[in-house]
LUMMI-761536 format. One line per field, with one value per residue (C-alpha): residue in three letters; residue number from 1; x, y, z. Coordinates in pm, whole numbers. Last residue first. Example, Ala and Ser with C-alpha at 12.3 -4.5 7.8 and 13.67 -1.06 7.14 Angstrom:
<atoms>
rest	c(SER	ALA);
nr	c(2	1);
X	c(1367	1230);
Y	c(-106	-450);
Z	c(714	780);
</atoms>
This chain:
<atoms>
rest	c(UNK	UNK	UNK	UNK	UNK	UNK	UNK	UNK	UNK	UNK	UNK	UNK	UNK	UNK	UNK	UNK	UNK	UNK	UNK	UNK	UNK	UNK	UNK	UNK	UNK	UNK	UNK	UNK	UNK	UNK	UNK	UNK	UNK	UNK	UNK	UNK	UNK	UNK	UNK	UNK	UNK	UNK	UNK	UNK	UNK	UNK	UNK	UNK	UNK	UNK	UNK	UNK	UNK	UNK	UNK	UNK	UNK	UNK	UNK	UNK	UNK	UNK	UNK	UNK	UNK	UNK	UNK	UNK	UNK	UNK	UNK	UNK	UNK	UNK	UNK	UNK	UNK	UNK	UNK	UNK	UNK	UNK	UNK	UNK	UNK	UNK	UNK	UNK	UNK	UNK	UNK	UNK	UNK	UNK	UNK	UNK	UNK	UNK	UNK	UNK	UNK	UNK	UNK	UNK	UNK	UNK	UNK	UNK	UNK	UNK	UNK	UNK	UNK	UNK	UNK	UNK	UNK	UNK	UNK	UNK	UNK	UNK	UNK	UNK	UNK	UNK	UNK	UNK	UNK	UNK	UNK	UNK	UNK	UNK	UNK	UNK	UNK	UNK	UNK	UNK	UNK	UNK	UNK	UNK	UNK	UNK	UNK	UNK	UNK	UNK	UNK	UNK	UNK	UNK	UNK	UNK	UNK	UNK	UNK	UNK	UNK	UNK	UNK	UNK	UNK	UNK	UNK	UNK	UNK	UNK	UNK	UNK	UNK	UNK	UNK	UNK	UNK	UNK	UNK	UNK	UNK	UNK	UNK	UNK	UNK	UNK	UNK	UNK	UNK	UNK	UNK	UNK	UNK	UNK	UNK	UNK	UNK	UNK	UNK	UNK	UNK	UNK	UNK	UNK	UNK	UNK	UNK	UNK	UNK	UNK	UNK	UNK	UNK	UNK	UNK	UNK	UNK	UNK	UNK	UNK	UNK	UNK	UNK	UNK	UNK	UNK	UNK	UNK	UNK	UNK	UNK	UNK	UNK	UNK	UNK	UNK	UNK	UNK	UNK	UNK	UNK	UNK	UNK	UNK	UNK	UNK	UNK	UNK	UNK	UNK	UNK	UNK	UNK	UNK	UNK	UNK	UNK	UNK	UNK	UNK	UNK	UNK	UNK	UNK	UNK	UNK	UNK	UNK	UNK	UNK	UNK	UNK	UNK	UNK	UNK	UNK	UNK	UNK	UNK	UNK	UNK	UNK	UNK	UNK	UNK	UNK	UNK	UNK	UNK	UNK	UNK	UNK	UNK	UNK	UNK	UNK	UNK	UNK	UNK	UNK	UNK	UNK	UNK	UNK	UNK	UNK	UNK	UNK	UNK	UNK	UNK	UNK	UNK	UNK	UNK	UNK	UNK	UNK	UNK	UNK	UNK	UNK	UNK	UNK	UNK	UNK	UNK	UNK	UNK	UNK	UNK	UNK	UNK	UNK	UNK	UNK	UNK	UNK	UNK	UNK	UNK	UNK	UNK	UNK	UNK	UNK	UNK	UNK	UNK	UNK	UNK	UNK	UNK	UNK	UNK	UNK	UNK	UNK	UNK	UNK	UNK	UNK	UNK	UNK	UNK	UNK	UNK	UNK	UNK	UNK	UNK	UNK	UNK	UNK	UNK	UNK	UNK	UNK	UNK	UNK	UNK	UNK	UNK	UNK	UNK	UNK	UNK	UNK	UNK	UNK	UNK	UNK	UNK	UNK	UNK	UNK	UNK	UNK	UNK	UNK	UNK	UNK	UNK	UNK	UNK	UNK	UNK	UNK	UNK	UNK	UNK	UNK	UNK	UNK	UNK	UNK	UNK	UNK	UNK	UNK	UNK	UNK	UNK	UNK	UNK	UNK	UNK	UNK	UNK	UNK	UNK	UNK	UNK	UNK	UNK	UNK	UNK	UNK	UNK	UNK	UNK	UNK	UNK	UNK	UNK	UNK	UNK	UNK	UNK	UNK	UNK	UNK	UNK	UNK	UNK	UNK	UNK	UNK	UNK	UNK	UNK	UNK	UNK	UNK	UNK	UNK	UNK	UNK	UNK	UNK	UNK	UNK	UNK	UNK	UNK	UNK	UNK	UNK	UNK	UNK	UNK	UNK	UNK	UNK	UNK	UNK	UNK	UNK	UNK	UNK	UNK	UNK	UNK	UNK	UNK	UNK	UNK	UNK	UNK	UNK	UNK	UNK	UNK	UNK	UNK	UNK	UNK	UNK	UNK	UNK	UNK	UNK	UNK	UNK	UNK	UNK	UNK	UNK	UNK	UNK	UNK	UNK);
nr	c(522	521	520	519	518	517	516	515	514	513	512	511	510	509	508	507	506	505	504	503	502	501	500	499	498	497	496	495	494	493	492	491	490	489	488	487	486	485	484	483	482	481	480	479	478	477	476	475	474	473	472	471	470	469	468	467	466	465	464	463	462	461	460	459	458	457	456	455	454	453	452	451	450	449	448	447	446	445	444	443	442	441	440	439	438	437	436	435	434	433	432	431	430	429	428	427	426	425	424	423	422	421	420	419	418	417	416	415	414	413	412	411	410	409	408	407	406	405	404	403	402	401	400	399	398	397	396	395	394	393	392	391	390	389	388	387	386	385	384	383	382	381	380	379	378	377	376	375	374	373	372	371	370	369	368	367	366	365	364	363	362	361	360	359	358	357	356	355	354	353	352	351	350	349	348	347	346	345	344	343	342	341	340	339	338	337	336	335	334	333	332	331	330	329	328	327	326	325	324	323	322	321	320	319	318	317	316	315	314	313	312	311	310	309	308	307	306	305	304	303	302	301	300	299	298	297	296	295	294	293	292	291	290	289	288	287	286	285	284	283	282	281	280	279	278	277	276	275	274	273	272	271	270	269	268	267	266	265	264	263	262	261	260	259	258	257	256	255	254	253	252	251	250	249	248	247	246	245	244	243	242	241	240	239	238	237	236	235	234	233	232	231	230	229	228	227	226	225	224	223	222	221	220	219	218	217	216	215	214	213	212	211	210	209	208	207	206	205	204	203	202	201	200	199	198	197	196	195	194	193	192	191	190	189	188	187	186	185	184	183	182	181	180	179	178	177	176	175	174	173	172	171	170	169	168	167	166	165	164	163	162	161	160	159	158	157	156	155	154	153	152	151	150	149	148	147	146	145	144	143	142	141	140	139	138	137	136	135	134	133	132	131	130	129	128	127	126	125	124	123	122	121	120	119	118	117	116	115	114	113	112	111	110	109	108	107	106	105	104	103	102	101	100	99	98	97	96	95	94	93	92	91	90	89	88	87	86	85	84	83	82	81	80	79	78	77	76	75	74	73	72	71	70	69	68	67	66	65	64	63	62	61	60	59	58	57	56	55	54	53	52	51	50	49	48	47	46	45	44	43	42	41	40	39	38	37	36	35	34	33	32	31	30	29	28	27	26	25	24	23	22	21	20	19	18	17	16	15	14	13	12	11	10	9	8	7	6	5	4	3	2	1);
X	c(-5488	-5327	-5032	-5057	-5219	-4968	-4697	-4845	-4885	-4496	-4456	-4650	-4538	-4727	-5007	-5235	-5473	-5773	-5671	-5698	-5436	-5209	-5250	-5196	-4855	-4762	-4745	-4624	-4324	-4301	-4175	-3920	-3778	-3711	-3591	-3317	-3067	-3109	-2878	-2675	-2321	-2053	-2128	-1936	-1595	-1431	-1129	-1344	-1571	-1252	-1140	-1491	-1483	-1152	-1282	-1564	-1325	-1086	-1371	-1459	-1117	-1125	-1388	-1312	-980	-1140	-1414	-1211	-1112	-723	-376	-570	-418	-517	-393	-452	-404	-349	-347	-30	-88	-81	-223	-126	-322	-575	-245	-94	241	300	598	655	295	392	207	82	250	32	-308	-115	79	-241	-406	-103	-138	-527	-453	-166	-397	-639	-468	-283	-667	-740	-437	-542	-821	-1154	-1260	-1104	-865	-579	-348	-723	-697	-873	-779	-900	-894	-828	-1025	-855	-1102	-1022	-1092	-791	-710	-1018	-1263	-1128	-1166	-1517	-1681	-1437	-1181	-1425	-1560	-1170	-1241	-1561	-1728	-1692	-1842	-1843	-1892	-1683	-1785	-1703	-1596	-1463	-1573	-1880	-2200	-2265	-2507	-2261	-2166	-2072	-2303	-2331	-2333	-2237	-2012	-2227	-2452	-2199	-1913	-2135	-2362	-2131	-1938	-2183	-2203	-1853	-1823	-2080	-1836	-1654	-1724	-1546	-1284	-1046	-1254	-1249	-1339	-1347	-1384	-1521	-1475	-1130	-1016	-669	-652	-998	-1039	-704	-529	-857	-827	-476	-544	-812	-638	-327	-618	-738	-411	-213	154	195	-95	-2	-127	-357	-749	-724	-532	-726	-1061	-843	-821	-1217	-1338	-1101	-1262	-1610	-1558	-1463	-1745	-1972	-1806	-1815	-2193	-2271	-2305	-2635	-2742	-2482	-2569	-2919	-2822	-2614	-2879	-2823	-2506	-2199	-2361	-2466	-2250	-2458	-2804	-2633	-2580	-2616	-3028	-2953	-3023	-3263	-3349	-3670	-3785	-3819	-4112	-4273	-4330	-4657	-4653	-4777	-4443	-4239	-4392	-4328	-3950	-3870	-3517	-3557	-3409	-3752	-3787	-4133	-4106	-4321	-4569	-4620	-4883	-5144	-5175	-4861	-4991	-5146	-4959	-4594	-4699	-4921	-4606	-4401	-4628	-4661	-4246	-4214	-4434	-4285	-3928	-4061	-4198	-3982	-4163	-4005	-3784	-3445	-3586	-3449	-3722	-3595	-3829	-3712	-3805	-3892	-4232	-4237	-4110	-3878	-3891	-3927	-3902	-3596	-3745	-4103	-3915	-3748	-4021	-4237	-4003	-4029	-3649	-3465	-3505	-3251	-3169	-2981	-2982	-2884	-2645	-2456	-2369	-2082	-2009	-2083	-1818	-1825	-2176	-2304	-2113	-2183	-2585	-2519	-2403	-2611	-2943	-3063	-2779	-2974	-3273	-3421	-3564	-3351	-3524	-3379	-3344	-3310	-3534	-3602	-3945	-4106	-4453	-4464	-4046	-3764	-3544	-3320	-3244	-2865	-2844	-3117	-3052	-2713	-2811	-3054	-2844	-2562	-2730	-2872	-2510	-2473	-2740	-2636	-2247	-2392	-2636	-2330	-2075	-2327	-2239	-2411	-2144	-2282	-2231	-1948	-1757	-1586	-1493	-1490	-1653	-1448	-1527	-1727	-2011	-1853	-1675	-2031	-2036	-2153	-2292	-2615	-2772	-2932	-2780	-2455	-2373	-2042	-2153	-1934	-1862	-1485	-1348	-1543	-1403	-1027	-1119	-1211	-900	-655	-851	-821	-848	-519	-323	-504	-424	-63	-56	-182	76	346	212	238	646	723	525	137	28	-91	65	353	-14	28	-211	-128	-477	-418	-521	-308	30	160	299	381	712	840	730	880	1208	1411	1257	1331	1343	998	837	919	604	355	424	499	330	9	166	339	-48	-152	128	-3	-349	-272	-92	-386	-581	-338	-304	-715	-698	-417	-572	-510);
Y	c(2585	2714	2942	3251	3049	2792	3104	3304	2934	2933	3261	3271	2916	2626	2464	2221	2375	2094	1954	2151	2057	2289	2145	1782	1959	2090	1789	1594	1863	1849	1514	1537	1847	1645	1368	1451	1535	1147	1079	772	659	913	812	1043	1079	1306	1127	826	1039	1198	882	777	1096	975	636	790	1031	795	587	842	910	506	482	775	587	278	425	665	1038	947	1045	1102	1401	1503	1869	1936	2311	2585	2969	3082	3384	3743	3827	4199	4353	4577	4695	4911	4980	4581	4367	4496	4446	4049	3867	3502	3173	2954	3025	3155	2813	2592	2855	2790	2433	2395	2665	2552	2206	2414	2581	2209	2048	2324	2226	1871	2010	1819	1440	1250	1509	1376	1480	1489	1741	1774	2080	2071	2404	2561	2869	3084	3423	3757	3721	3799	3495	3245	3534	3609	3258	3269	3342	3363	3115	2847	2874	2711	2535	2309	2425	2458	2425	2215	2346	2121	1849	1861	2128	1961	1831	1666	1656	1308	1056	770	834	1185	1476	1736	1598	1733	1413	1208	1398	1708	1460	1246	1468	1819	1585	1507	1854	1923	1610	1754	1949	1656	1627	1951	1885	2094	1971	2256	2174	2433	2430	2598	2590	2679	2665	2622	2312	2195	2250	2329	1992	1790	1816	1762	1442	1380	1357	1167	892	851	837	634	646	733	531	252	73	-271	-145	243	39	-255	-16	204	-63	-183	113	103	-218	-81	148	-93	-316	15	35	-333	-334	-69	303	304	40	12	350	339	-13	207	224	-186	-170	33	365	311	488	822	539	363	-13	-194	-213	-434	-363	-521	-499	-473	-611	-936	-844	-634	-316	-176	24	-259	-473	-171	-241	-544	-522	-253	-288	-131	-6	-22	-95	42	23	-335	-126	53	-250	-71	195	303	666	807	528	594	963	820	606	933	1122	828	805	1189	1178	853	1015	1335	1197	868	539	297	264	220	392	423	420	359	478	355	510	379	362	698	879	1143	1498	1615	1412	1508	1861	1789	1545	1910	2143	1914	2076	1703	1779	1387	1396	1254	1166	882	879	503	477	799	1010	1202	890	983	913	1223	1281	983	888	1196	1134	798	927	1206	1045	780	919	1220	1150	897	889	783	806	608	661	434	170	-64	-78	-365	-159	-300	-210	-410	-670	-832	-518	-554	-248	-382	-742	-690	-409	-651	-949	-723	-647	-1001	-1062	-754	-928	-1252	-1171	-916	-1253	-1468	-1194	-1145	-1416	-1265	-1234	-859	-809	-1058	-1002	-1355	-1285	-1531	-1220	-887	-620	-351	-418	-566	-194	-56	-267	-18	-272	-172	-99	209	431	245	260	117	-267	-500	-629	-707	-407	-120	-317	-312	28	175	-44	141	512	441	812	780	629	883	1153	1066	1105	1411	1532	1337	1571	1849	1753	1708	2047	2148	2408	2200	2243	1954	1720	1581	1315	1121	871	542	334	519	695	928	1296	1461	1300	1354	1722	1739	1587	1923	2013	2350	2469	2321	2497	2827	2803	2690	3022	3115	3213	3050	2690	2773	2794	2490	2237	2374	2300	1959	1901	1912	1701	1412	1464	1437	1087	1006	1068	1338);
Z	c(-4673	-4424	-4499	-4291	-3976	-3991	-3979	-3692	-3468	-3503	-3403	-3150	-3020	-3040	-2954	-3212	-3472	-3579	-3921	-4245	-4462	-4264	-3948	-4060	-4223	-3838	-3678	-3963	-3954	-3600	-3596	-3879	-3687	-3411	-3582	-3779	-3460	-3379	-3625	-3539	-3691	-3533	-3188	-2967	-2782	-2945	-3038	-3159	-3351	-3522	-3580	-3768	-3959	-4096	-4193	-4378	-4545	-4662	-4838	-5073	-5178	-5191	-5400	-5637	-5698	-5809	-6008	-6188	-6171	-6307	-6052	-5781	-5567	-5210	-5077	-4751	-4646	-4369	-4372	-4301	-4545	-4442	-4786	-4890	-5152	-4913	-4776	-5102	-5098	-5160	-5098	-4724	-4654	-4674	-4976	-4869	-4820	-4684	-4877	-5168	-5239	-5162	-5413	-5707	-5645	-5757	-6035	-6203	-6202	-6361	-6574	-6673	-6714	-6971	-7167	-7216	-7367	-7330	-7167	-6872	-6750	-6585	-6255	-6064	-5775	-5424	-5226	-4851	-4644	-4347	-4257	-4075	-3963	-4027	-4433	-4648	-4823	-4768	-4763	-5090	-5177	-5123	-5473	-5810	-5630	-5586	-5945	-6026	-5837	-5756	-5436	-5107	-4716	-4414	-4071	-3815	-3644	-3247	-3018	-2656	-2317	-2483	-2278	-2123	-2306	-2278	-2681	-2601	-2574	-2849	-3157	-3510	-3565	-3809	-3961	-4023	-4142	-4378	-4470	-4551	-4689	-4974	-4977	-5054	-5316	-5541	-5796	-5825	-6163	-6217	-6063	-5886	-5556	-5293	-4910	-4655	-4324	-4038	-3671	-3650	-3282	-3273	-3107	-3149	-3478	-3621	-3455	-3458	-3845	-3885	-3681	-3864	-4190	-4030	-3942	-4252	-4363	-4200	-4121	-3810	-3686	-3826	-4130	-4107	-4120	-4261	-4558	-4574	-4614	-4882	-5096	-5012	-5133	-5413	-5510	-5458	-5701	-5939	-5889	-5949	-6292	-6396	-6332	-6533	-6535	-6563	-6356	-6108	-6080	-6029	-5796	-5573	-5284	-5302	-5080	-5104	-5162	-4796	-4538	-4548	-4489	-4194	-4281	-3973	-4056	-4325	-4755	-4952	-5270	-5459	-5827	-5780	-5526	-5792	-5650	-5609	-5283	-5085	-5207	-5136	-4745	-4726	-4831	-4557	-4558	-4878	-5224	-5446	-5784	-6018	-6391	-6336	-6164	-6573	-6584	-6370	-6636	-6871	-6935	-6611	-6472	-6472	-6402	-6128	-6013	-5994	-5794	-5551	-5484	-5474	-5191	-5096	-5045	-4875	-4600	-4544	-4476	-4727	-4402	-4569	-4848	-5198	-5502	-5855	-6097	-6448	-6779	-7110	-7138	-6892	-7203	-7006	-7133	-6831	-6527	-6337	-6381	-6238	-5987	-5872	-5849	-5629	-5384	-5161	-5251	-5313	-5708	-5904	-6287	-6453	-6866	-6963	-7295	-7136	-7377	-7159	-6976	-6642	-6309	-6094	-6171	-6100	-5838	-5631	-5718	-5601	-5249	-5167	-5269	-5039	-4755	-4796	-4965	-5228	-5595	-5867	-6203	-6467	-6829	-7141	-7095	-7379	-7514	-7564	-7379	-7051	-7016	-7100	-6942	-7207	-7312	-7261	-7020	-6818	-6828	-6706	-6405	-6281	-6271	-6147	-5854	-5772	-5779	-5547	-5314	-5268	-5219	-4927	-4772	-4824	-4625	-4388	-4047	-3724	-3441	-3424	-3793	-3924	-4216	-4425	-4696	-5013	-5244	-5219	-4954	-5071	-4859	-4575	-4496	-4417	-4109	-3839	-3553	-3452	-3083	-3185	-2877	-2932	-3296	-3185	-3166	-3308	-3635	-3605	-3852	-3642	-3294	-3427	-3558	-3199	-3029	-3235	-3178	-2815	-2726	-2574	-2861	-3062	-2822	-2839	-3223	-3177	-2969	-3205	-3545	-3272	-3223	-3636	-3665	-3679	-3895	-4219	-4524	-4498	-4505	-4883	-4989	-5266	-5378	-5518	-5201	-5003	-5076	-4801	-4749	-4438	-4418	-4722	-4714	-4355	-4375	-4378	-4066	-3982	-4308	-4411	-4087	-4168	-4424	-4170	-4001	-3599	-3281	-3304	-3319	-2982	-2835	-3003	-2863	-2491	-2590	-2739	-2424	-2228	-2456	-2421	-2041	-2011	-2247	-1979	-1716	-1455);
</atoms>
């Protein structure tokens, strides 16, 4: 048997004894435990004594990272090789938030300059914008932006921007990613397109539903602006030529590589609207805690880091005790977007179904992602959390200090955050209760991360703990985590069947499929 096959093996065997008893019993029998189980990275606290493994499973796992090779994964992330295999692309996310004087290397191929280049270029922008040294056709200053992009385009800065708003912003941001024409008709409204911004992010600048929103925009620029509202127009590309087409001004687009996948690229030039609006200094911050947490994932060990402790715990309910679903509650308000964002970057990235070689997995992969903000959390699927038949661990993110309102409100909802991590693993025996639909039976599993402020550096680094923990859990799988050919297919068929619906000659399908064309076509 080899040793990655051992490794799983006894995964399964330290599974089946973690079955039989409760997380809680766990603290008495090893008095260490909490201090253990809990590290410091970057600014973030994250406390693992809730999960269901003990001091012997917590070694298990860290076997199978020693056997997966998670060591000599990161030492290849960090040195700008190839791990996006099937694309041929190095992954090199971290060289975007890494300070100026580095030295990153993509594939042998120096960046560092080119990266240094573009966020000065960045700030350049984002300086003349908020000083009004750059205005628009008209004199007038802007004062809004609209950010139009999808998925990894719009996931990440709309995160930012919510978590990290002034509440009377100087610069209004607003998104539309759904080719819905519903939503650029809201992110629109009441906009005065002489003083609005239409930021366009496309790796491609070929994306369906981006340039549909893209060209609706410009003719609203236009309808009232004419030709000269083009210089309202910037474009996020690696596609350069073809923003220039479009109408951008070439001094008005930014580049971004092809090693820079688009869930992994908030870092790079896609966070220009909120470099913008938030300002410069802001989005440098972030990057810094990026970049904290980066040198942590990059030089702690195993044991005692915490990407890859997060994983581990993850790996540990998913595969070991077969949880397929997760849940992820942010006691934050402005963190009310952080679920789905995961829901990209773990669901994108590790829902595959054959290893990196092309051979089917040998175990479950990415789990389901779900949550909201709490306290609205506990009002909606907590009760499934509690006393629903299936274990569904969960991850509690807390903030120790408001930013804005009544200190007192943050405390309830701090008492809150640690009074459901409490419930979840404790419970209420039938013994305390005559009544059995009010028992709990607990020993349901928790992390709980605390930032001690919602800021720019800390929100980097939360952020930037997750991508390096959905990298180990790639590794331990045994799968690309930075491709997306899952996208495609549907992609595909969706031009297929749109030329269809506008009138073009029917193609072959199934009943059902050709039932539905015929239903809607125009």
């Amino acid at each position: 048997m080899s040793d990655i096959d051992a490794a799983w093996a006894a995964l399964e065997t330290a599974a089946a004894a973690a079955r039989e008893r409760r997380i809680d019993g766990l603290f008495a029998a090893e008095p260490d435990r909490l201090d253990r189980l809990t590290l410091a990275a970057a600014g973030l606290e994250i406390d693992l004594s809730k999960q269901p493994w003990s001091r012997a499973d917590e070694a298990t796992m860290l076997d199978l990272a020693r056997a997966a090779g998670v060591e000599a994964a990161r030492k290849r992330l960090f040195a700008g090789e190839v791990v996006n295999a099937s694309e041929g692309r190095p992954a090199l996310h971290m060289a975007l938030r890494a300070p100026d004087g580095a030295d990153w290397r993509a594939a042998g191929e120096p960046v560092s300059r080119e990266v240094e280049a573009t966020r000065a270029a960045m700030r350049a922008f984002a300086d003349a914008v908020r000083s009004g040294a750059k205005r628009g056709c008209t004199g007038k200053p802007f004062r809004a932006i609209v950010h139009i992009g999808i998925g990894g385009s719009d996931l990440g800065p709309r995160l930012i921007w919510e978590a990290l708003r002034p509440l009377a912003p100087q610069i209004e941001l607003r998104f539309a990613a759904n080719v819905d024409p519903a939503e650029l008709a809201l992110a629109l409204t009441g906009l005065d397109p002489a003083e609005t911004l239409v930021v366009t992010v496309s790796k491609t600048f070929t994306t369906l539903e981006t340039l549909t929103n893209a060209e609706t925009a410009r003719a609203w620029l236009r309808a009232t602006l004419v030709t000269a509202s083009d210089s309202h127009l910037v474009a996020v590309s690696a596609a350069p030529d073809k923003a220039g087409a479009f109408g951008v001004p070439a001094d008005q687009v930014f580049g971004f590589r092809d090693w820079v996948g688009g869930r992994y690229s908030i870092w790079s030039a896609v966070g220009l609207s909120c470099a913008v609006a938030l300002g410069y200094e802001a989005f440098a911050r972030l990057l810094a805690g990026a970049a904290a947490m980066d040198e942590h994932f990059r030089t702690a060990p195993l044991a005692a880091n915490a990407p890859v402790l997060l994983a581990l715990a993850h790996v540990f309910n998913r595969n070991g005790l077969g949880r397929p679903i997760r849940a992820v509650v942010p006691y934050a308000q402005r963190l009310r977007l952080f679920a789905a964002f995961l829901q990209q970057l773990e669901m994108e990235s590790n829902g595959k179904r054959v290893t990196a070689t092309g051979q089917p997995v040998a175990h479950a992969t990415a789990a389901s992602v779900f949550g909201d903000a709490g306290t609205n959390g506990q009002h909606a699927f907590f009760q499934l959390l509690h006393q629903g038949t299936d274990i569904i661990p969960v991850d509690i993110v807390a903030v120790r200090e408001g930013s804005e309102g009544d200190p007192a409100a943050q405390t309830k909802l701090l008492a809150n955050a640690i009074a459901q991590a409490e419930a979840l693993m404790v419970g209420r025996p039938p013994a305390e209760t005559p009544d059995a639909q009010r028992a709990f039976p607990g020993n349901r599993p928790s992390s709980f991360l605390l930032l001690d402020r919602l800021d720019p550096e800390r929100l980097g680094a939360l952020i930037a703990l997750y991508e390096h923990k959905t990298f180990v859990e790639g590794v331990l799988w045994g799968i690309n985590s930075f491709d997306q050919w899952g996208v495609e297919l549907g992609k595909t068929l969706a031009v297929r069947v749109l030329g269809e619906l506008e009138g073009g000659p029917a193609g072959v399908h199934d009943p059902s499929t050709t039932a539905l064309i015929a239903r809607l076509k125009r």
